[in-house]
C-alpha positions in Angstrom: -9.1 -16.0 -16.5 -12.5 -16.1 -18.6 -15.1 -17.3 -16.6 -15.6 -21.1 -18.1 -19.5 -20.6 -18.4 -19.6 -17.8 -20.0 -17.1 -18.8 -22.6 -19.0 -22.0 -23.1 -22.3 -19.7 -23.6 -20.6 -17.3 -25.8 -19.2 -20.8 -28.1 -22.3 -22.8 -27.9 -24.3 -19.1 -29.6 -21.8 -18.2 -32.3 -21.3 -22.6 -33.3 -25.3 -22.3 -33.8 -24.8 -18.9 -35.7 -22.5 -20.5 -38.0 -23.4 -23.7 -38.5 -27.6 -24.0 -38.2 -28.2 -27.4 -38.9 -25.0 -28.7 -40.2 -22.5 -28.0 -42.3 -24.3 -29.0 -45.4 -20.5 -29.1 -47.7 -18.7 -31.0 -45.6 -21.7 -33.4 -45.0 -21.6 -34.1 -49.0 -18.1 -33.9 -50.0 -16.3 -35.3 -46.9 -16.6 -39.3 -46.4 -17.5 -39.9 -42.9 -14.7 -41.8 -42.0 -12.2 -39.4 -42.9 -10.1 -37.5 -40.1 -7.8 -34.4 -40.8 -5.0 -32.9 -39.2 -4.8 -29.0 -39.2 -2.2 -26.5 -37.9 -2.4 -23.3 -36.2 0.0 -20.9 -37.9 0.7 -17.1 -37.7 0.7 -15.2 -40.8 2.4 -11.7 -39.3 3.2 -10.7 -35.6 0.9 -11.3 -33.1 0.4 -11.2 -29.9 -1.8 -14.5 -28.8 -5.0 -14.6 -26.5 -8.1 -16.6 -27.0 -6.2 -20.1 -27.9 -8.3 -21.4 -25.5 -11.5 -20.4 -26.6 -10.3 -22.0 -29.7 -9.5 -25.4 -28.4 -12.6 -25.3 -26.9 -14.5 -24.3 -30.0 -13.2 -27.9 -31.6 -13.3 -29.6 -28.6 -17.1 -28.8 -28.1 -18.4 -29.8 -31.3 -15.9 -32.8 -31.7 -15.6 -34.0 -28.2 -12.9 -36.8 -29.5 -10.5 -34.2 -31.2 -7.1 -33.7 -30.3 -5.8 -30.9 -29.9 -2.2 -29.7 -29.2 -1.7 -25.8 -28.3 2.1 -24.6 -28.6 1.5 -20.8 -27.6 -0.6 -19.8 -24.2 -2.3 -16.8 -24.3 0.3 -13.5 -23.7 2.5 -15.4 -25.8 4.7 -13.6 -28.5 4.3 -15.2 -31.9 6.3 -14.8 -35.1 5.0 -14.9 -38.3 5.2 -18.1 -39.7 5.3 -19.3 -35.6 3.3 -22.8 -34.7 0.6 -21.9 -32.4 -1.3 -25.5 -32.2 -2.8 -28.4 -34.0 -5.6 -30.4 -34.1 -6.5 -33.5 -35.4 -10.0 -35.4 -35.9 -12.8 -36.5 -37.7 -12.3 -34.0 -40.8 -16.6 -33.5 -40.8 -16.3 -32.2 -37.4 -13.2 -30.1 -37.8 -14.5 -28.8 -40.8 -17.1 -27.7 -39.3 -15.9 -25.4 -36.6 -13.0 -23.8 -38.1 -14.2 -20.3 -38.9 -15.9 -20.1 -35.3 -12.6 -21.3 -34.3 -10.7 -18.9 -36.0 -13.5 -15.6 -36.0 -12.3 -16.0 -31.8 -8.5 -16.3 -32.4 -8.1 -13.9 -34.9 -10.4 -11.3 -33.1 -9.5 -11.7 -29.6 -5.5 -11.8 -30.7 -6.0 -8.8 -32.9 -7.2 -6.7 -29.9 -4.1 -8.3 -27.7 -1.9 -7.6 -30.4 -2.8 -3.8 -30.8 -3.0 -3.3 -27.0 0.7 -4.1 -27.0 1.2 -1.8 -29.2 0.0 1.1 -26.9 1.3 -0.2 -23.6 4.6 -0.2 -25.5 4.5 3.4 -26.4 4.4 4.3 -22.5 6.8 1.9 -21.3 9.0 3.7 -18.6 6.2 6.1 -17.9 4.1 6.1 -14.6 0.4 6.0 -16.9 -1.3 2.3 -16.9 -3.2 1.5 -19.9 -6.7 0.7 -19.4 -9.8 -0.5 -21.5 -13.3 0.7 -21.9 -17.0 -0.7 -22.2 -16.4 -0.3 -26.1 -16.8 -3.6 -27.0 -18.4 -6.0 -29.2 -22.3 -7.0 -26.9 -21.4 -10.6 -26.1 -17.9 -10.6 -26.2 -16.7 -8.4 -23.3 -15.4 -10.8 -21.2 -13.6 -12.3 -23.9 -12.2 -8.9 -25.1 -11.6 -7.3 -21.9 -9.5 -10.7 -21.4 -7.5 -10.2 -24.8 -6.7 -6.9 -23.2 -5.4 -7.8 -20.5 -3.0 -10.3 -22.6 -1.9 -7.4 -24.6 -0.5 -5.7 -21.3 -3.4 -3.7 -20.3 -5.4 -3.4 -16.8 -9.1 -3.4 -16.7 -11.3 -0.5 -16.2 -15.1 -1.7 -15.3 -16.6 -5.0 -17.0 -20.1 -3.5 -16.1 -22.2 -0.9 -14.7 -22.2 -1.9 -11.1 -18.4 -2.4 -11.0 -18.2 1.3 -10.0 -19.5 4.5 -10.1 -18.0 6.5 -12.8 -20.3 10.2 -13.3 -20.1 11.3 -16.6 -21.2 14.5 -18.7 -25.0 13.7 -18.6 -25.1 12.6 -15.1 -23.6 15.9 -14.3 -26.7 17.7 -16.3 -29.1 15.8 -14.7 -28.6 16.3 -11.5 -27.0 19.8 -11.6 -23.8 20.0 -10.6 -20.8 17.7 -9.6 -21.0 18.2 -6.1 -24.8 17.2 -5.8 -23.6 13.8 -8.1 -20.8 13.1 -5.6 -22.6 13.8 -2.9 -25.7 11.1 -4.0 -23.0 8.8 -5.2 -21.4 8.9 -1.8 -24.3 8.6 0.5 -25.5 5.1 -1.5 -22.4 3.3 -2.7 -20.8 0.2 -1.0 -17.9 1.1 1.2 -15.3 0.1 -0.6 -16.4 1.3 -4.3 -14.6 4.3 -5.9 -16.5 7.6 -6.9 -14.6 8.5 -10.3 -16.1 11.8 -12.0 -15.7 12.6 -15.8 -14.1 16.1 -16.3 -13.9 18.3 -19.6 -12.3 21.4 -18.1 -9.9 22.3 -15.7 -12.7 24.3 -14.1 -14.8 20.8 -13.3 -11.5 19.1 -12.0 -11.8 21.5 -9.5 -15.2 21.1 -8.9 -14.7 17.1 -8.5 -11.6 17.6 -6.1 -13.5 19.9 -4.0 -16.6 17.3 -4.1 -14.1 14.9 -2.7 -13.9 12.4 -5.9 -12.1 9.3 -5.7 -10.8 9.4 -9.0 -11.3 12.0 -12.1 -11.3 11.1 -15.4 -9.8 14.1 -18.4 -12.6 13.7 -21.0 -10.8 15.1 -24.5 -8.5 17.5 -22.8 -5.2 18.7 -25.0 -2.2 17.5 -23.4 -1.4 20.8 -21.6 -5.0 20.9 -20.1 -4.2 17.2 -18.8 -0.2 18.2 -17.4 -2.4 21.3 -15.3 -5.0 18.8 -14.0 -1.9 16.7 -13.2 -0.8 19.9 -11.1 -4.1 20.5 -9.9 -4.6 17.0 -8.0 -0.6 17.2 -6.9 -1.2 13.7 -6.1 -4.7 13.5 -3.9 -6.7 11.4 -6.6 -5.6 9.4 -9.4 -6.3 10.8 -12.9 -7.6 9.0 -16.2 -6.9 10.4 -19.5 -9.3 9.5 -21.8 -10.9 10.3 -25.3 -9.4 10.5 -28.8 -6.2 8.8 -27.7 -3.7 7.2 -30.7 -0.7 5.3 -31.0 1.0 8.7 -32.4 -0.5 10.6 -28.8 -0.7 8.4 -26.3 3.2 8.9 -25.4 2.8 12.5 -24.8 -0.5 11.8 -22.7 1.6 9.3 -20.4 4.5 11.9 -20.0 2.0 14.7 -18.5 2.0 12.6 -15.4 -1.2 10.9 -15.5 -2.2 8.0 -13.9 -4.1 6.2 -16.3 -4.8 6.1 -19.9 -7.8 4.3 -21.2 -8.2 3.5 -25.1 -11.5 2.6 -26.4 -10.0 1.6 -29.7 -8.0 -1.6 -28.2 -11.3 -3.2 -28.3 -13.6 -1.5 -30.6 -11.1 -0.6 -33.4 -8.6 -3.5 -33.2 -8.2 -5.3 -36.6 -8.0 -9.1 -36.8 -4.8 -10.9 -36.7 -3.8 -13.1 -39.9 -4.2 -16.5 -38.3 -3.9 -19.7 -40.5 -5.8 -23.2 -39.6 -4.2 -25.3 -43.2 -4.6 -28.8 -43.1 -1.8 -30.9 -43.2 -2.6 -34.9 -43.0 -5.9 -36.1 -44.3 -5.8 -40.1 -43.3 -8.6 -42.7 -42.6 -8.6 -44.8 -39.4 
């Protein structure tokens, strides 16, 4: 679930991006009494997520819209597939279409191409996971469309966990010093992950006692000998560089996880129509 105040924050700042002081065509072509009808159609394949943001894009700025979804977010959709209408004062609707449809498009893009990878390791043990690469604003909303796309979470933020990467390392001079820090100040219950980029550091972080270790940009075989280094204690993330055309023979190594920066930061919008379809007056 997206939490419902910061989607209403993220909707209230991109309507006021878009629209300024109003929508200055509408306003002088459209007759104010005029209402529209619009539909929600797919153009290719997609897998949906953010329809709700959308209905809530109209229903904001045209609090006495109607609006009728036919796909939840998750949902397969066809090209050429109903997803929803809406139907309104046509000034209002006007209005808020693109915002409506920047949202749907985006967030059902990065759904869409995260099915895509979690499809290429079905039957394996790996998990597909996301990254912080995402738009600033929109991670809540992205890491959500990720999840729709058959993906599991890795942090939101910073203080979800502790997660010691390359420059970390540097600073403090070794793995076992950053383990040992990270150890002696974090809550309880939060995991100590360590980012590796040899085999030699894997078993640095093992011996440091990590909770988890993450394979920054190793080949393949590097990450099926990490696999056999851990035989089983921690749970490894391969990460860095991964594609549709690689990911498979990352998940057969034995990894754990798998985590794709370009589900979020790389996904390309979905073709996602809103065509209106009855103009009437009351």
């Amino acid at each position: 679930m997206i939490d419902p105040i910061v989607a209403e924050d993220v909707i209230e700042r991109a309507l006021a991006e878009d629209i300024g002081f109003c929508d200055l065509t509408s306003e002088l072509v459209i007759p104010a009494d005029a209402r529209a009808e619009l539909a929600l159609v797919a153009r290719q394949d997609v897998v949906v997520a953010g329809i709700d943001i959308t209905a809530r894009v109209f229903l904001r700025r045209v609090p006495d819209c109607r609006v009728e979804l036919r796909a939840k977010d998750g949902d397969r959709v066809k090209a050429g597939g109903a997803m929803g209408r809406v139907e309104g004062p046509a000034r209002g609707l006007l209005a808020v279409e693109r915002t409506a449809l920047n949202f749907l498009q985006h967030l059902s893009g990065i759904a869409t191409l995260t099915a895509q990878y979690a499809e290429r390791i079905a039957g394996t043990r790996a998990v597909l996971i996301d990254t912080r690469k995402t738009i600033p604003g929109l991670r809540a909303l992205e890491k959500h469309a990720a999840r729709m796309g058959g993906a599991r979470n890795h942090r939101l933020r910073l203080d979800d966990g502790v997660l010691i990467k390359d420059n970390h390392i540097s600073v403090c001079g070794s793995i076992a010093t950053a383990v040992a820090r990270a150890r002696s100040g974090a809550p309880v219950l939060t995991k100590i992950e360590v980012e590796c980029d040899t085999l030699v550091q894997v078993k640095e972080a093992l011996a440091a006692g990590a909770d988890m270790i993450l394979l920054d940009n190793m080949s393949v075989e590097d990450v099926r000998r990490a696999v056999a280094l851990s035989g089983g204690r921690v749970p490894l993330e391969a990460s860095g560089g991964v594609r549709l055309e690689t990911i498979r023979a990352i998940a057969e190594t034995g990894v754990d996880y798998i985590s794709v920066g370009r589900i979020t930061q790389s996904a390309p919008a979905v073709d996602i129509g809103l065509d209106a379809i009855v103009r009437t007056k009351p």
